[in-house]
C-alpha positions as CSV (number, residue, x, y, z in Angstrom):
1,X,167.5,120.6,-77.7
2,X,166.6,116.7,-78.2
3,X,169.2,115.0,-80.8
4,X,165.8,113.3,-81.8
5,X,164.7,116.1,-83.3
6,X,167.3,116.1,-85.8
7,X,166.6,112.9,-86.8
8,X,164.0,110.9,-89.2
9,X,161.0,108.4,-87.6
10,X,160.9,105.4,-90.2
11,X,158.9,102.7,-90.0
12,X,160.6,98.9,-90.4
13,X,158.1,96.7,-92.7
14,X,157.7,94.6,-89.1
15,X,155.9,97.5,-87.9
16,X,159.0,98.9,-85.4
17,X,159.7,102.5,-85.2
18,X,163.4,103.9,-85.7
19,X,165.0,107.2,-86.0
20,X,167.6,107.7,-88.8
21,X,170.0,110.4,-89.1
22,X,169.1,111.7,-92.5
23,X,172.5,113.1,-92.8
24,X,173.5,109.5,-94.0
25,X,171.0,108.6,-96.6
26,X,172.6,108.5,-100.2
27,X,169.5,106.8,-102.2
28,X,165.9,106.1,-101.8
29,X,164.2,103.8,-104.1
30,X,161.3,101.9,-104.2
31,X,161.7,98.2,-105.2
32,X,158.9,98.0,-104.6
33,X,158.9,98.2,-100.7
34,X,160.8,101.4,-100.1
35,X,164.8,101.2,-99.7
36,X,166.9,103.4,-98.2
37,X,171.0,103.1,-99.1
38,X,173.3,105.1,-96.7
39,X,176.6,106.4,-96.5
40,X,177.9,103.3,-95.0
41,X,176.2,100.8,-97.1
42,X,173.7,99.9,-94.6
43,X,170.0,99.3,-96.1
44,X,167.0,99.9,-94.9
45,X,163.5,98.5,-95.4
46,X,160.7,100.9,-94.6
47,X,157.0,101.2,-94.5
48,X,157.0,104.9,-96.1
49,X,156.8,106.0,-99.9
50,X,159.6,107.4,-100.9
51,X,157.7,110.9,-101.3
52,X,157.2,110.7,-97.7
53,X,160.9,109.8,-96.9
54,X,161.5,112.9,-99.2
55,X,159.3,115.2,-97.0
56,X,160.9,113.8,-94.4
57,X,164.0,114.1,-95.2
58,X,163.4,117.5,-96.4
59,X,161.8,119.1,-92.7
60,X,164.7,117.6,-91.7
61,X,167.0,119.6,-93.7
62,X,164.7,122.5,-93.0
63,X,165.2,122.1,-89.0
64,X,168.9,121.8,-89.0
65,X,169.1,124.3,-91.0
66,X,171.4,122.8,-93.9
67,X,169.2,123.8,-96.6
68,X,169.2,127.3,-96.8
69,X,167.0,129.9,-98.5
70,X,168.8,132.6,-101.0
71,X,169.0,136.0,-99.2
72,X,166.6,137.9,-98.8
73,X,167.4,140.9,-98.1
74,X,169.0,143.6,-100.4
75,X,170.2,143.3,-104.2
76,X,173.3,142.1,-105.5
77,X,175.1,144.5,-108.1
């Protein structure tokens, strides 16, 4: 499996693609150009709204399989 999969596609405000891992991002805020604060302190500039970051961010979660759903399955007593 491709390590790209598990990563983000941004867009730089110059036009240039770049993957991100999204494990890393801490904030996203608009300012208004859309700024994204990681771990690390690096910021980045991006084309995308931050609702699209968000979706983003959020298949991302999905794929990796860090956000996970409640069981299913079953009841609890």
């Amino acid at each position: 499996m491709s390590v790209l999969k598990f990563m983000i596609t941004l867009t730089r405000l110059n036009g240039k693609s770049f993957t991100l891992n999204a494990l890393y991002i801490e904030t996203v805020e608009a300012f208004p150009d859309t700024t994204i604060l990681l771990t690390n302190g690096r910021r980045y500039v991006v084309k995308e709204t931050v609702d699209e970051v968000d979706s983003l961010t959020l298949t991302f979660f999905q794929k990796t399989n860090l956000l996970s759903l409640p069981h299913q399955g079953g009841s609890i007593s």
